[in-house]
N, C-alpha and C positions, 0 to 999 in steps of 0.2 A: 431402619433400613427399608427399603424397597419390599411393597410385599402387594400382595393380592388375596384379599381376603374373600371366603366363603360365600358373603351378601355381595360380591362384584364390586367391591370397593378398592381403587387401584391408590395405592396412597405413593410418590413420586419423591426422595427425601434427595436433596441438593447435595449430602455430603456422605453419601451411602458406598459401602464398598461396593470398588468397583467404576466407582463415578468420576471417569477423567474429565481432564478440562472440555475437551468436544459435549460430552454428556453433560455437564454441568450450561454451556453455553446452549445447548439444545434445549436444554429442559426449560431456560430462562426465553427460548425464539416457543415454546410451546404455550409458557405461561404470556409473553406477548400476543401471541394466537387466540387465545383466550382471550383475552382483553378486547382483542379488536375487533369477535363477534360480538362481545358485549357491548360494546360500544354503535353496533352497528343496531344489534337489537332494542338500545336503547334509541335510537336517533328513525326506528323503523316508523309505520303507521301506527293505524289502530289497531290496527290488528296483532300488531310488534310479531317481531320474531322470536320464535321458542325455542329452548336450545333443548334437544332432544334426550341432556344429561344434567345434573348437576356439576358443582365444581366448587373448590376453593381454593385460593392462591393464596401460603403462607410465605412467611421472608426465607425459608427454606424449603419448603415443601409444598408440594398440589397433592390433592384429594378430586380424584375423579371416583363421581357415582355414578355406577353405570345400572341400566335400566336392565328388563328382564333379561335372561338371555336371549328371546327371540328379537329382539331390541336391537343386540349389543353390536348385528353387523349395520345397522342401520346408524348409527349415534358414531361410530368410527367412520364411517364411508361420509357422514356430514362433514363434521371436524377435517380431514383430510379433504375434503371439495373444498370447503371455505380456504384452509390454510396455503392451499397448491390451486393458484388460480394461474392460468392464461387469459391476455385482454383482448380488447379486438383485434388490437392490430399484430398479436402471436406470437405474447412476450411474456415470459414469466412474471406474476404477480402476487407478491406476499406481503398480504394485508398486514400481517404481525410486523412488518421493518417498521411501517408507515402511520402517523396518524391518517391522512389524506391520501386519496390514490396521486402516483407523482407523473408527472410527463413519460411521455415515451421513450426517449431519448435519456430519462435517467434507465427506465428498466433494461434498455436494449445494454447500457455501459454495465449494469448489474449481471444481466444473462451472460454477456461476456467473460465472467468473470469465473461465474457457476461451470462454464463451460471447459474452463481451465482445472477448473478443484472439482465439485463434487460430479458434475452430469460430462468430463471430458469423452466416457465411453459412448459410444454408439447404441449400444444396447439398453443404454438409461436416458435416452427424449428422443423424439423423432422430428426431424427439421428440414422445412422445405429446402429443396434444391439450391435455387437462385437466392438471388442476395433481395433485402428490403434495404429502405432508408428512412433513418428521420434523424433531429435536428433537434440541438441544443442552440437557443438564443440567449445569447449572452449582453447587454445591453450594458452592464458594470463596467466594465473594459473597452468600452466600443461598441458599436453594435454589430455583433458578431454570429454568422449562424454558421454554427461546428457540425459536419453531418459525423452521424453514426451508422454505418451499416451493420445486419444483422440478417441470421436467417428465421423466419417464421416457427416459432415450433408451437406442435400440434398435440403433444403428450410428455410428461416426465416421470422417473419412476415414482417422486412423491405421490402424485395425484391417486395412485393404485397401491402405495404402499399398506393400506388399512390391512388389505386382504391377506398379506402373512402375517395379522395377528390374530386372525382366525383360525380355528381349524376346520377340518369337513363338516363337523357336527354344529357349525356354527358359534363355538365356542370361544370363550377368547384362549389361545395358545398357549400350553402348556410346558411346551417344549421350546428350546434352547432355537434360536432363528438365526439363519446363516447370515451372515452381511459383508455388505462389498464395498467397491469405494464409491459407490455414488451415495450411500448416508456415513460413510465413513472413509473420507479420501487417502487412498496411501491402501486401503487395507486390500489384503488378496492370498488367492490361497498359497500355500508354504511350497507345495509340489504341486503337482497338476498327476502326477501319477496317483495321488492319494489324497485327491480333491475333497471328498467327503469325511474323513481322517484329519484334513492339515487346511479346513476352512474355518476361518473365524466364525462365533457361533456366542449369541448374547440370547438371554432371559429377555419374555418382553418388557419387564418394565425396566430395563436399559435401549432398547431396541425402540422403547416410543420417543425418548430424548433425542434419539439420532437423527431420527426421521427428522425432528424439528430444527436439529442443526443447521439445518439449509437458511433458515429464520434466525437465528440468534447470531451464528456468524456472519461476517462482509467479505463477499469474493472479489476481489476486485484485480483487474489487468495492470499486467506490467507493458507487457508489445501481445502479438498474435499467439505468440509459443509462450511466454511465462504469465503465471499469475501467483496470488499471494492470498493464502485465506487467514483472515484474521479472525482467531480466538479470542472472548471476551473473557476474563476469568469473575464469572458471576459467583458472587459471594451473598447476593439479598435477592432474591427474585421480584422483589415490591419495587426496590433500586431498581433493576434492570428496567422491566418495563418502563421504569418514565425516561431511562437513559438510553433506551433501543434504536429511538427513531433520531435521536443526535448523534448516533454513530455512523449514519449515514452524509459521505462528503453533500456540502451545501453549493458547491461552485461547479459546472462542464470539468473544469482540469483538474478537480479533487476526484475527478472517475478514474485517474489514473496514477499510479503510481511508482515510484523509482526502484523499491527493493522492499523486504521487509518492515527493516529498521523505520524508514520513511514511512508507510505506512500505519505503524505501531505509533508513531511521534503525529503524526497529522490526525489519526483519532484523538490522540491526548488533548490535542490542540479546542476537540469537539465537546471531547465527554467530560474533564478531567484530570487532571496526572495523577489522579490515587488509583483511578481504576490500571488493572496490568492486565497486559495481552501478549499471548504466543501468535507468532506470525508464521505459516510454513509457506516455502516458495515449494512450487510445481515446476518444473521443463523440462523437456525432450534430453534424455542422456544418451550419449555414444551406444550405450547397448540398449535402449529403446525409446527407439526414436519415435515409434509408432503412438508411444504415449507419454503425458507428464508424469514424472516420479517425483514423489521428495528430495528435494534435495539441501534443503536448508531449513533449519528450525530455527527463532531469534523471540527470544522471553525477555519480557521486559516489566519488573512491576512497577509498583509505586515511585515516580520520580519528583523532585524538590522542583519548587516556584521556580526559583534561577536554572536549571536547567532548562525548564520548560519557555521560559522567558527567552533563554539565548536563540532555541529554536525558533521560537516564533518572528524571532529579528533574520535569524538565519532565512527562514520562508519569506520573509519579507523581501530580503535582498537577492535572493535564486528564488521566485516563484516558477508554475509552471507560466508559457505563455501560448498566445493564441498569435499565429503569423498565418499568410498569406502569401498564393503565388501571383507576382502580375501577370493581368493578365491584361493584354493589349486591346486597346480600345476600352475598355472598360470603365477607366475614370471620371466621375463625374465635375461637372463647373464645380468651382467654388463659390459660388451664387446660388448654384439648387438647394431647395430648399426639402428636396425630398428624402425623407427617410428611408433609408435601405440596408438590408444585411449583408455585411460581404463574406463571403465564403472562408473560413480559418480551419487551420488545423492546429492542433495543442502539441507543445513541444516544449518539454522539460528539460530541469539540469542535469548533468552529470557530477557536479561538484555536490550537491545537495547529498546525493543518497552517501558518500562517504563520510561527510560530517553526520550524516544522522547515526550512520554506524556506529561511531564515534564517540554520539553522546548517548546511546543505547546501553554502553559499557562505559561511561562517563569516564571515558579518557578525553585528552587535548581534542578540540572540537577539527585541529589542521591535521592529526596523527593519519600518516599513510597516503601525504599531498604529493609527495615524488612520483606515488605509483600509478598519478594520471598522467606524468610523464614521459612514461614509458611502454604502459601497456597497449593492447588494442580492444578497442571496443569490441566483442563480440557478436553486438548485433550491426554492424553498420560494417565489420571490418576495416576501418581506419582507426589511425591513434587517438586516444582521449584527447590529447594535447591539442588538437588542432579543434576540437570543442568547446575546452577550456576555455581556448584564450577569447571565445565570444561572450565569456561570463567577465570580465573584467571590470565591469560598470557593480557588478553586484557584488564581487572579489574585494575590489575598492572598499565599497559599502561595509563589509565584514571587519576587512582590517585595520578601517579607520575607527571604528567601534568599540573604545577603551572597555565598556562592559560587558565582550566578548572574551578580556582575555583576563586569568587568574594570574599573571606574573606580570608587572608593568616592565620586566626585563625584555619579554619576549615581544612586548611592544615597542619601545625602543628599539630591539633589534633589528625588527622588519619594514621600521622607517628608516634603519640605518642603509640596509639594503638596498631601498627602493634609492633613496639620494644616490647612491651611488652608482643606481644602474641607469636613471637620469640624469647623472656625470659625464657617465661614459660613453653614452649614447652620442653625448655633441663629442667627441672626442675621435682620436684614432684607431678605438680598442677593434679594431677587425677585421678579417683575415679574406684572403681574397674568395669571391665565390658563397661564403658565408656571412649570416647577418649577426651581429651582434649578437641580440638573442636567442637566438639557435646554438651561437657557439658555446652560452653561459650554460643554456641548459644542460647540450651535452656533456659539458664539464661537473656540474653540481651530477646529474645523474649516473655517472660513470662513477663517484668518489665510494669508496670502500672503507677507509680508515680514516681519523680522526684529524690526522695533519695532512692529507689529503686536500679535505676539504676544506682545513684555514690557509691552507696555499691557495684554495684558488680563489677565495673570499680576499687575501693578504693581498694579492695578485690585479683584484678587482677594484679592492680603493686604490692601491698605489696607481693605477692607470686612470684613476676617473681626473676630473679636473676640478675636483674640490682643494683648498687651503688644506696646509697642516693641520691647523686646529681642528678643523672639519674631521679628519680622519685621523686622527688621535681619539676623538668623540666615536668611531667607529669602531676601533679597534677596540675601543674598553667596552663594546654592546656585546662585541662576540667574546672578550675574554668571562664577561658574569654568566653566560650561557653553560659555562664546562665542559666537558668530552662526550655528552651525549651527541655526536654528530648529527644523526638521525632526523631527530630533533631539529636541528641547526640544519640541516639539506633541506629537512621537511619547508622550514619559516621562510629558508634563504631562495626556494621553487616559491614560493604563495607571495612571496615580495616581487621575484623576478614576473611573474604573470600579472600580476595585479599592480603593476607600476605603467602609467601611460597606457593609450591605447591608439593603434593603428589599424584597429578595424573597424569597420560597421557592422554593429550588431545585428543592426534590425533587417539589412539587406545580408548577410550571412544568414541565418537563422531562416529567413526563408527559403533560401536555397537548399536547407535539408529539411523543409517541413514534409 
């Protein structure tokens, strides 16, 4: 267990009462910490750099020896300088993520993130007024420069957390340390009448994992108001460290992400699918708006190759994308030869973060496609539906995908559909005022019960302008389906949207960048 021996020997045990997954992913952003002065000290001059303590890094445990006690405030206040850096340009800097320092533009997407989960309070960093800029150049995709704005900051509560493991006497802390949500996001006191009473309150050798949580975890942005920290559940601390700096996204649009689930699935994509991760979302709730709360938890362990496979086709065919507004005058001849970046912004699926949910809980990867049909976006205030349908090219991509789907029934069926709403399209199926598709949805979206929905499926072949044979062929896709309607609305919306397409993606898709 956790203990602090007489000679100042802090020994740090990975699987110690008391050691939740935050503690366990802290301890492993410490033990990367470690590493990457040592790495520094190695690569230093002549004169190398001395680390002012000993240490060891076991596949469960750290062994910190600390110097005398008139030392021991000097050897923590290094350690925390090195781990909690700001760069020039007054951006949070944690050498533990990184083998290499990375661009500006990744750290500005990462403080964003921080800013959401662990340092949301005012009281835990301090940040210039106005806004900065910099820039993500993307050349993979086009050559594309994404700005990132940010504010400067000037202080975090890491950088000065050493000194509550001091005491007056210069000691290291004896006593039990109060903590808040900036090393412990979510946490806060029970009453505020009885603050000192009903505050959380950890031993330090729990309280120095915490600190380091900021390091081991990935904070990373949903929009302005939500964010999502991703827990790693470290099992080897020797593992973690060489898998640390790969959990960090590789691309501008992996800075951002759709929900939990997505999140948890796009690491896997990075590190692994044996490693498992807890995801908690943050955002402003109707009774406090003033701050992010928890409001969702999403655990996901160890998942199978074919899972992991499906999603990576899934990310393939809904990526995020980088769009642009025109701008007049702007365009250059098609004879220049000069290299230029044109200004983008990153703008993701909607369809994505449900299929990831999806395969989070490894259900049907379409379970819950009606209720993009219906609902409304809460950030944008318009329906998902009119989103959707500028995924269709990628929807396509999915459903033609025989290695997507575990029932070759449910494949069949959703070619069935699709012929048939390409039937009926050249046909007479519609109603004045309304368009076809509009009318089908609201029909498939409105069904309740099980013959409901094979009336208006029955209803859809008999009007298309296909042969008998044809639709005899249809009717036997929906009879091997059974009375899970659900089901059957769900496949019979993802055929209706993803059959034919009447828009332009790329000129929609900029209009809401």
């Amino acid at each position: 267990m956790n203990q602090i021996t007489e000679a100042k020997t802090i020994r740090l045990e990975l699987f110690a009462p008391g050691m939740t997954p935050l503690h366990r992913a802290g301890l492993g952003g410490l033990a990367c910490t470690l590493h990457a002065r040592q790495r520094v000290r190695d690569a230093g001059s002549a004169s190398r750099l001395e680390l002012p303590f000993q240490f060891k890094v076991n596949s469960d445990s750290i062994v910190l020896h600390l110097p005398e006690s008139a030392q021991v405030r000097g050897m923590l206040r290094t350690l925390f300088e090195f781990g909690f850096q700001i760069n020039a340009d007054g951006l949070i800097y944690l050498p533990g993520q990184f083998q290499t320092p990375p661009d500006s533009a990744v750290l500005a997407d990462l403080q964003a993130g921080s800013l959401l989960t662990f340092l949301q309070h005012g009281s835990s960093r301090k940040l210039a007024k106005n806004e900065s800029q910099v820039s993500h150049f993307d050349s993979e995709n086009g050559d594309w420069e994404i700005p990132v704005t940010f504010r400067k900051c000037s202080w975090f509560k890491h950088q000065t957390g050493w000194k509550t493991l001091i005491d007056s006497q210069g000691e290291l802390q004896n006593q039990a340390v109060r903590i808040d949500g900036a090393i412990y996001p979510g946490a806060s006191v029970r009453h505020f009448a009885y603050k000192h009473q009903t505050a959380i309150k950890e031993p330090l050798e729990r309280v120095l994992p915490l600190y380091f949580a900021l390091v081991g975890c990935l904070s990373l942005p949903v929009n302005r108001g939500v964010g999502v920290l991703l827990i790693p559940e470290v099992k080897d601390l020797r593992e973690f460290i060489r898998l640390r700096h790969s959990l960090n996204p590789q691309h501008a649009p992996g800075y951002r992400v759709t929900n939990a689930a997505d999140a948890i699935l796009q690491a896997k994509l990075r590190v692994g699918a044996r490693l498992g991760f807890s995801a908690v979302t943050f955002q402003p709730t109707s009774w406090a708006r003033q701050q992010k709360s928890r409001v969702k938890t999403c655990e996901v362990g160890a998942l199978d190759d074919s899972t992991m496979d499906r999603f990576r086709r899934i990310y393939a065919a809904l990526p995020p994308r980088i769009v642009s507004r025109p701008e007049s005058g702007s365009a250059l001849s098609v004879s220049s030869r000069i290299r230029t970046f044109q200004t983008g912004y990153r703008v993701d699926s909607v369809v994505r973060p449900l299929i990831a949910e999806n395969l989070a809980v490894l259900a049907p990867w379409y379970s819950g496609f009606s209720s993009l049909m219906s609902r409304i976006n809460p950030v944008t205030g318009a329906p998902f539906r009119d989103q959707v349908l500028f995924e269709r090219r990628g929807l396509r991509q999915l459903v033609s995908d025989q290695g997507l789907w575990e029932q070759v029934e449910e494949w069949n069926f959703v070619k069935a559909i699709q012929g048939a709403v390409t039937q009926s399209r050249t046909g007479n199926f519609r109603l004045r005022g309304m368009r076809f598709d509009d009318q089908l949805r609201l029909k498939l979206t409105g069904v309740q019960t099980v013959g409901q929905l094979r009336s208006v499926l029955t209803d859809l072949f008999d009007r298309s302008q296909a042969g008998p044979a044809q639709r005899l062929g249809w009717y036997r896709s929906l009879t091997v389906l059974g009375d899970d309607w659900q089901r059957i609305r769900d496949l019979s919306l993802l055929a209706l949207v993803s059959s034919g397409s009447r828009f332009s993606e790329g000129h929609s898709l900029r209009k809401t960048a």
